[in-house]
N, C-alpha and C positions, 0 to 999 in steps of 0.2 A: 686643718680641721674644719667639718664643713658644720654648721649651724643648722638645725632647722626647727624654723618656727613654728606654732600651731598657724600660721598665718600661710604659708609654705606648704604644710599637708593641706590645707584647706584648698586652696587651688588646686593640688594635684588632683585631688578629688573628685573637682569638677569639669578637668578638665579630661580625667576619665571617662565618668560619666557623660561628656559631652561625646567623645569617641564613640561609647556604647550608642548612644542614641543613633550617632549616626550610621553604624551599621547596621541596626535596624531599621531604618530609615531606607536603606541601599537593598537590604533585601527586602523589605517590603515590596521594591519596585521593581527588583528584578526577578524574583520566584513568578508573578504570572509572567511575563518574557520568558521565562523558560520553559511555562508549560505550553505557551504559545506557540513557543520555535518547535518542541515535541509534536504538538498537535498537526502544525503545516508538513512538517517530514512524513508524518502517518499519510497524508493526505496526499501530497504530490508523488510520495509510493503505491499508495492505491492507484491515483489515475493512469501513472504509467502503467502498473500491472495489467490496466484493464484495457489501457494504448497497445500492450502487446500482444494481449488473449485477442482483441479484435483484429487486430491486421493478420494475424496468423488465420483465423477460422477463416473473414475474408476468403485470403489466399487460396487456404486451401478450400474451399467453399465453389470459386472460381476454377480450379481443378476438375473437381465432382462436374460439376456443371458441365464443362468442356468434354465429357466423356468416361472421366474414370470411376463413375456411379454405375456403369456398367457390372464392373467386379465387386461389386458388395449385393448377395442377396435381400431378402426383403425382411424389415426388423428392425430390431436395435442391435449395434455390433459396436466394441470399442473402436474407437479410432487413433492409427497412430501418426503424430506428423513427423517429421525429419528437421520442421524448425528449431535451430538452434537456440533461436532466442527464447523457445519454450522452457529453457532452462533460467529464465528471471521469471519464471509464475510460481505461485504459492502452489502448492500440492493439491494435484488436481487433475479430470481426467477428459478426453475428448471423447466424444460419442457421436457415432452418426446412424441416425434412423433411416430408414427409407422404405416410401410404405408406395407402390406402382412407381409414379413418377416423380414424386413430391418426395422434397431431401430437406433433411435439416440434423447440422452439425449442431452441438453446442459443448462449450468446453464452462464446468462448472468444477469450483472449489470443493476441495473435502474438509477443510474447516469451518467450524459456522463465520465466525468473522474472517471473510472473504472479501471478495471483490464484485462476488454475484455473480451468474451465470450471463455467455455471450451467447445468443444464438441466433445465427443465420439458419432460413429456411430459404429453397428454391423448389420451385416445377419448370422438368426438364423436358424437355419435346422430342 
């Protein structure tokens, strides 16, 4: 038979309480860390998104240029690429203007919080 004393809850007690605290203690420190680690993921996704909307307009940019601005009349016309990797950008649309000789691609977000718009312009000779 086990005994227990008011002497025996009393410790338990605090030693509860001492538990409590320090789980509060534990997430106090670790809730910002986590919204820290959230906030960097946002961020290192953004940059690449916007590492791939540029290398792609680039590219294609450097296309245009080389000659095939030929085949687009004068205006604004959608633009389509064939870059694969346009499929890790957020929803969003290429466009290329071209007004005489002066060209400019840019490929902008249809969400507000985006990435922002890329744009390359060139004059062709």
């Amino acid at each position: 038979m086990v005994i227990r004393t008011r002497q025996h809850l009393k410790q338990r007690g605090i030693v509860m309480a001492e538990l409590v605290m320090a789980m509060a203690i534990l997430m106090i420190a670790l809730l910002p860390l986590a919204f820290s680690v959230n906030s960097d993921a946002r961020l290192f996704r953004a940059t690449y998104q916007r590492a791939v909307a540029m290398e792609i307009v680039d590219g294609e940019m450097e296309i245009l240029a080389a000659g095939a601005w030929r085949n687009f009349p004068e205006g604004a016309h959608p633009y389509t690429v064939h870059a694969k990797a346009a499929a890790n950008l957020p929803a969003g649309q290429f466009q290329l203007t071209r007004t005489g000789q002066h060209l400019r691609l840019e490929w902008s977000s249809t969400k507000k919080q985006g990435i922002g718009p890329v744009v390359r312009e060139v004059t062709v000779k």
